[in-house]
C-alpha positions as CSV (number, residue, x, y, z in Angstrom):
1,X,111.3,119.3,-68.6
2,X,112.8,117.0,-66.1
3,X,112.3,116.7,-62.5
4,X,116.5,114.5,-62.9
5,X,119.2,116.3,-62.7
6,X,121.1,116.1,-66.0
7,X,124.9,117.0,-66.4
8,X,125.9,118.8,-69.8
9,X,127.4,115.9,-72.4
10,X,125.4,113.4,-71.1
11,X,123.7,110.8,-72.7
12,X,119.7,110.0,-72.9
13,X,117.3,108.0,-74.1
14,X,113.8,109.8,-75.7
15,X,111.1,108.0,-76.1
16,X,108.5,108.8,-78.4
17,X,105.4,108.1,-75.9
18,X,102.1,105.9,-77.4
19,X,104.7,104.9,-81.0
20,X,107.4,102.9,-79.3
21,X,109.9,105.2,-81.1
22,X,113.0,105.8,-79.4
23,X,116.2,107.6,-79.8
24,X,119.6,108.7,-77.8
25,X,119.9,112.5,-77.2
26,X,123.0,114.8,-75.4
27,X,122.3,116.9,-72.6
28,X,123.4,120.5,-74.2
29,X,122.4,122.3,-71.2
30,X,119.6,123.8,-68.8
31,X,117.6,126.6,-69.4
32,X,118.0,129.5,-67.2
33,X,115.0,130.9,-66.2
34,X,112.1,128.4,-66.1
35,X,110.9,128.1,-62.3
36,X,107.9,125.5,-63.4
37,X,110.3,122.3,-63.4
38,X,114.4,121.9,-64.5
39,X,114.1,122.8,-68.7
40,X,117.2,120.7,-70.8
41,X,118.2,121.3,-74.3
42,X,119.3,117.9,-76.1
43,X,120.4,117.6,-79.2
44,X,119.9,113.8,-80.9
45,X,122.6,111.7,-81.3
46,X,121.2,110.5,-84.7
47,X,118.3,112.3,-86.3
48,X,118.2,110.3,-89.2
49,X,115.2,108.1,-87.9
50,X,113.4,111.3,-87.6
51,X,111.5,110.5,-84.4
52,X,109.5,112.9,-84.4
53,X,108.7,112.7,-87.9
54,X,108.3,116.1,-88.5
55,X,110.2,117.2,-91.4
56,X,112.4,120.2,-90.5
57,X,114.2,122.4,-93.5
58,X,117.6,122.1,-94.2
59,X,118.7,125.6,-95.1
60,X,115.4,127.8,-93.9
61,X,115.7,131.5,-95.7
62,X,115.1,133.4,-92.7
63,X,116.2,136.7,-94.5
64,X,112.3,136.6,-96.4
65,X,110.6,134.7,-93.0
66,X,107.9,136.5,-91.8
67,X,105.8,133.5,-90.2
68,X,107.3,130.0,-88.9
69,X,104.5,127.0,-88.4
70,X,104.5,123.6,-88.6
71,X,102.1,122.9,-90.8
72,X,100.5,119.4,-92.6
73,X,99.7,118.3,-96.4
74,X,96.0,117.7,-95.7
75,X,96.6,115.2,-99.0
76,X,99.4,113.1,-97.5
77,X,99.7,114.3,-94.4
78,X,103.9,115.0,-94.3
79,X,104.0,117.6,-91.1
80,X,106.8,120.0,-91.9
81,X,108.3,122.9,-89.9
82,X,107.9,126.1,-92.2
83,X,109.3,129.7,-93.0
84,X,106.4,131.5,-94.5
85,X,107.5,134.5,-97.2
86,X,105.7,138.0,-96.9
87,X,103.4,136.8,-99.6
88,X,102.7,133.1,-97.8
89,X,102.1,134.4,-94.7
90,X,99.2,137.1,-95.9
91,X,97.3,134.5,-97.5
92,X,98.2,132.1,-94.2
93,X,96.3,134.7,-92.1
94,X,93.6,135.2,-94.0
95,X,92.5,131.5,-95.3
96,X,94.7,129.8,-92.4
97,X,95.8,127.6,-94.9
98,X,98.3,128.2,-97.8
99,X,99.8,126.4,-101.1
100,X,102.8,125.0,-101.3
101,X,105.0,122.2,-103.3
102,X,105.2,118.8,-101.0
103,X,108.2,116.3,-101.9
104,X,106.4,113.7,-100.6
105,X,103.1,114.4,-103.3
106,X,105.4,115.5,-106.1
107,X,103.6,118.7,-106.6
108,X,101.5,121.5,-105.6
109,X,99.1,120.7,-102.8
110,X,96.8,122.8,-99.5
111,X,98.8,123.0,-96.0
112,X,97.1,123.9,-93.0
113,X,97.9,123.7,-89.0
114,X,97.6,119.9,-87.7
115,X,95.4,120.8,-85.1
116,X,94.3,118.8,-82.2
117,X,96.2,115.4,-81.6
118,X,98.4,115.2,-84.3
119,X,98.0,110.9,-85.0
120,X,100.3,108.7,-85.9
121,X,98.7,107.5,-89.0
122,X,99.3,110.5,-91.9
123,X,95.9,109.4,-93.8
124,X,93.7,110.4,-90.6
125,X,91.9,113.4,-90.8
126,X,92.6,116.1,-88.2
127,X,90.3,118.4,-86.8
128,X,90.2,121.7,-86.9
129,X,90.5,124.1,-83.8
130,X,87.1,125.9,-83.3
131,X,89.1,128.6,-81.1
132,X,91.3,129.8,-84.3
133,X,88.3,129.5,-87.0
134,X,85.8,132.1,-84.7
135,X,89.1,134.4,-83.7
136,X,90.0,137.6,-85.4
137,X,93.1,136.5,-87.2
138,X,92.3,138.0,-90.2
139,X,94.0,140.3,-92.6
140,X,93.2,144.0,-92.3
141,X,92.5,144.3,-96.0
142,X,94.4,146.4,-98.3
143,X,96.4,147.8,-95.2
144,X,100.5,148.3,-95.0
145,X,102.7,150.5,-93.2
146,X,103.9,152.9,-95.7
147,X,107.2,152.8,-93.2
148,X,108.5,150.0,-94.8
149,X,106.9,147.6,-97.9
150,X,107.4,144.4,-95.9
151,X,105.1,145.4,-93.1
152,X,101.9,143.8,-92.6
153,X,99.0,145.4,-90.5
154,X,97.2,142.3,-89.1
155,X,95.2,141.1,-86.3
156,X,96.7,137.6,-85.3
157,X,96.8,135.9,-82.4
158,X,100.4,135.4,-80.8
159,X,101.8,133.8,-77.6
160,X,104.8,135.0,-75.7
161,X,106.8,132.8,-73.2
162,X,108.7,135.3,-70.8
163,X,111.3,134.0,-68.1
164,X,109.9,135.8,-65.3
165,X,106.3,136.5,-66.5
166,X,105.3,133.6,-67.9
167,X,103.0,132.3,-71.1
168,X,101.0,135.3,-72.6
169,X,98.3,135.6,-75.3
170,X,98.2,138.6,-76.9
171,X,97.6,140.4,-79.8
172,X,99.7,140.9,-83.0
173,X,98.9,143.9,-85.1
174,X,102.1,144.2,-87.3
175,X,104.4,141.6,-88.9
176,X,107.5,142.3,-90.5
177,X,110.8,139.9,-91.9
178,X,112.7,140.9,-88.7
179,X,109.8,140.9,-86.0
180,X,106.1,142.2,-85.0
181,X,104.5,144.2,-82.3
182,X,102.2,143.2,-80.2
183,X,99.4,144.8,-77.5
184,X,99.8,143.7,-73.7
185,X,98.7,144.8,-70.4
186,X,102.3,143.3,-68.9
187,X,105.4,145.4,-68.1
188,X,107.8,143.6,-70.7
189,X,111.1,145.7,-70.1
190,X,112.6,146.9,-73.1
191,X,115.9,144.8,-73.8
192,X,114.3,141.4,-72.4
193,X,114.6,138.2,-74.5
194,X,111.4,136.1,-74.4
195,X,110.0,133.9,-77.0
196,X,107.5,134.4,-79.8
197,X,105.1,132.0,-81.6
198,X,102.4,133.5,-84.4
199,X,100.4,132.4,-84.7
200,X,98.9,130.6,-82.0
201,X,96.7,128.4,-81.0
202,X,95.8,125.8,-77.8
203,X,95.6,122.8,-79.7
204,X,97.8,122.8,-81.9
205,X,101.9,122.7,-81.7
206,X,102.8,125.9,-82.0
207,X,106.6,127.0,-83.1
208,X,109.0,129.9,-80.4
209,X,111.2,131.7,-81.7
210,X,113.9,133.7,-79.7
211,X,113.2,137.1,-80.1
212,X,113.9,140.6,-78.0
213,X,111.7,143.5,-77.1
214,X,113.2,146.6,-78.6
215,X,110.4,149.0,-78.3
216,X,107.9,150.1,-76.3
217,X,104.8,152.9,-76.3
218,X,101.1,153.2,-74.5
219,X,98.6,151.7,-77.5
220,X,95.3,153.4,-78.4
221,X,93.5,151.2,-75.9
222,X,93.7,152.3,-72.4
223,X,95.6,150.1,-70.0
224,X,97.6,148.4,-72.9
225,X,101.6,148.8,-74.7
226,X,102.8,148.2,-77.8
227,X,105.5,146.5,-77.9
228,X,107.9,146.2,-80.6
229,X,109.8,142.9,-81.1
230,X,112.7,141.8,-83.3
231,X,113.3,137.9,-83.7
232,X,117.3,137.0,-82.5
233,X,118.7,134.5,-85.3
């Protein structure tokens, strides 16, 4: 967010506040929609230094995606963003951590969320957000929507980020390759774009993705819609 006004093709500089690390960027565009402050897209110049040093995949197969994160090696502490499989992402929601091969350990090793501040140096332990270890993202056990066999019945915290109505936490109760529903007492009109990031959590940096509401029907719970979501690629 910038309180400048930035032309498209233009040139910046980014700076990595508290490291000293810095980095040219182009002005892509503005973001329609945002009334908080003037959002840009940039795109780096050079991302070779990494300055954000956050390792980000090169090909990601969103065709088996069902969960994106960034999550960090708790053994070297590499922070990487990641596409979690059907299978990844059960045992994500259920332990909130999952295993996976790290380049930078050569092998198998335990990811988890970096929660709180992530810090600069890798080696540092992070601690872990109380508000995601008492909340009720947990696996319904045994349970799948005989509708399709890569639907998972879950109860995960999510956050969407409308144009018009803002940041909402809400309630995820089905994940799928393609999307989710969720459970909201907001009017999100059918057709809408917004964006999506599950799972959530305050302190920690959570990942949006674009996504579109496609569905909508009264839930069980009085007051509340279900609302049925497919991510745009």
């Amino acid at each position: 967010m910038a309180n400048l006004q930035l032309s498209t093709g233009q040139n910046i500089k980014i700076q990595r506040v508290g490291l000293g690390k810095d980095a040219t960027a182009r002005v892509v565009g503005r973001i329609a929609g945002r009334s908080e402050a003037r959002v840009f897209g940039v795109a780096l110049v050079d991302p070779s230094p990494n300055l954000w040093d956050i390792a980000f995949p090169a090909a990601p197969d969103l065709e088996k995606a069902v969960l994106r994160a960034l999550l960090r090696c708790i053994a070297c502490g590499r922070l990487e963003v990641t596409y979690l499989s059907e299978f990844e992402a059960e045992l994500f929601l259920r332990h909130h951590c999952v295993s996976r091969t790290c380049t930078r350990c050569g092998g198998w090793t335990t990811w988890t969320r970096p929660f709180g501040k992530t810090p600069a140096d890798p080696h540092v332990p992070v601690e872990l957000d109380s508000e995601l270890q008492g909340s009720q993202q947990t696996l319904a056990s045994g349970k799948r929507d005989l509708r399709s066999h890569d639907r998972i019945q879950v109860e995960a915290v999510g956050c969407v980020r409308h144009s018009t109505l803002g940041n909402e936490v809400v309630l995820v109760r089905d994940l799928a390759r393609g999307g989710l529903s969720f459970y909201s007492a907001n009017h999100y009109p059918e057709g809408s774009r917004m964006e999506m990031a599950v799972p959530y959590a305050s302190r920690a940096p959570n990942i949006y993705s674009p996504a579109r509401i496609v569905s909508s029907r009264k839930g069980a719970e009085k007051g509340f819609t279900e609302y049925g979501v497919t991510y745009l690629r």
